[in-house]
C-alpha positions in Angstrom: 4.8 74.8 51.1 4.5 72.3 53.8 7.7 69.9 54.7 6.1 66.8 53.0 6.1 69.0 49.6 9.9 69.9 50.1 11.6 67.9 47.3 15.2 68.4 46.2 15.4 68.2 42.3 17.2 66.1 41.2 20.0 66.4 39.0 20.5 70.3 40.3 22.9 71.5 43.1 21.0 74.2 44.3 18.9 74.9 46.7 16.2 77.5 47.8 16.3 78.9 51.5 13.5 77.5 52.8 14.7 73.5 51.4 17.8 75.0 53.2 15.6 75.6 56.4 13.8 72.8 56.3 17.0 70.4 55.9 19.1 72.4 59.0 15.6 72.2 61.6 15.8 75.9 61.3 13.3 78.7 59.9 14.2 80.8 57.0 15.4 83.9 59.2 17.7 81.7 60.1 19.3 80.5 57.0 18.9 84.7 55.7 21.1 85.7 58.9 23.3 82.8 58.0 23.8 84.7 54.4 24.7 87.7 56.0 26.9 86.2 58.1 29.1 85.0 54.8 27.0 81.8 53.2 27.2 82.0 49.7 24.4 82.3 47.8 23.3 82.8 44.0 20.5 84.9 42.8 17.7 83.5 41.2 17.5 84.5 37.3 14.4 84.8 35.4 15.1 81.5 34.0 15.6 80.0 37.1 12.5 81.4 38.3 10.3 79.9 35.6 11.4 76.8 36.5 11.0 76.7 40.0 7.2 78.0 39.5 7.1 75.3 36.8 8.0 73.0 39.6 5.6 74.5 41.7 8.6 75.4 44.0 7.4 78.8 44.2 3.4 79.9 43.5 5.1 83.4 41.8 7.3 85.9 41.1 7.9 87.0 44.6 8.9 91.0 45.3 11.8 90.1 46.7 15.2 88.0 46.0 15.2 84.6 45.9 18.7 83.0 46.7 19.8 79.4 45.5 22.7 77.9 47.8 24.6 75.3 46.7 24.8 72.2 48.7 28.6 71.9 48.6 28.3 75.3 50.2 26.1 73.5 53.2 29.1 72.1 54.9 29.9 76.1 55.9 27.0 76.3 58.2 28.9 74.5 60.8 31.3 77.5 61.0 28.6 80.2 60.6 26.8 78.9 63.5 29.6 78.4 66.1 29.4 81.4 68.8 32.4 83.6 68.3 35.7 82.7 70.0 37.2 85.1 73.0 33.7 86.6 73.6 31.0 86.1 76.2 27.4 85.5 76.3 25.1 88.1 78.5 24.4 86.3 81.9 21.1 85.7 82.4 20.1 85.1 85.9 19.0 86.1 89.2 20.0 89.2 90.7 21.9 89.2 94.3 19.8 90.8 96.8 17.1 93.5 96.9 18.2 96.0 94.2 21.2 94.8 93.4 22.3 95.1 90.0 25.3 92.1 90.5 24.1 88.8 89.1 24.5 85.1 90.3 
C-alpha cells in the first residue's frame, strides 16, 4: 500500500501500524519497537479483520498479528522516543593516534 492509498477511516479511532508509520515519517519497525517499548496497542479480531480487507486496508489474513493503536494513544510516542535520561550514547569518532584505542 503506497502513501497516497493510506486513508484514516473515518468515524474509527484506530489505527493500523503502518497508517501509524506513515503519519510519524517512520517505517513500521519503528512503530513495532515503539510497542515493545510500552505503546499500547489492540489486537486485531476477526471482525476487525474482515473489515479492514473489506476496506482493502489489508489484501489478507496475514500470519501474523495485526495491532490497531488508538490515536489518543499517539501523543505517547513523544515519550517512547526520547533517549533515556542519565545515560550516554557510544562515541563514534576518530581514534587518537596509531593504534590507540582512546577516541576524540
Amino acid at each position: 500500500m503506497t502513501g497516497s492509498e493510506m486513508v484514516e477511516i473515518p468515524g474509527t479511532d484506530l489505527l493500523l501500524v503502518s497508517q501509524v508509520a506513515h503519519r510519524e515519517r517512520v517505517n513500521r519497525s519503528t512503530v513495532l519497537r515503539w510497542i515493545e517499548k510500552g505503546l499500547p496497542t489492540v489486537e486485531a479480531s476477526r471482525e476487525q479483520l474482515g473489515y479492514l480487507i473489506a476496506m482493502n486496508l489489508l489484501k489478507s489474513i496475514p500470519q501474523h498479528k495485526v495491532y490497531l493503536i488508538r490515536v489518543e494513544d499517539l501523543q505517547r510516542i513523544s515519550s517512547i522516543r526520547e533517549y533515556p535520561k542519565h545515560t550516554r550514547r557510544p562515541r563514534k569518532g576518530k581514534t587518537i593516534g596509531e593504534g590507540s584505542s582512546e577516541r576524540l
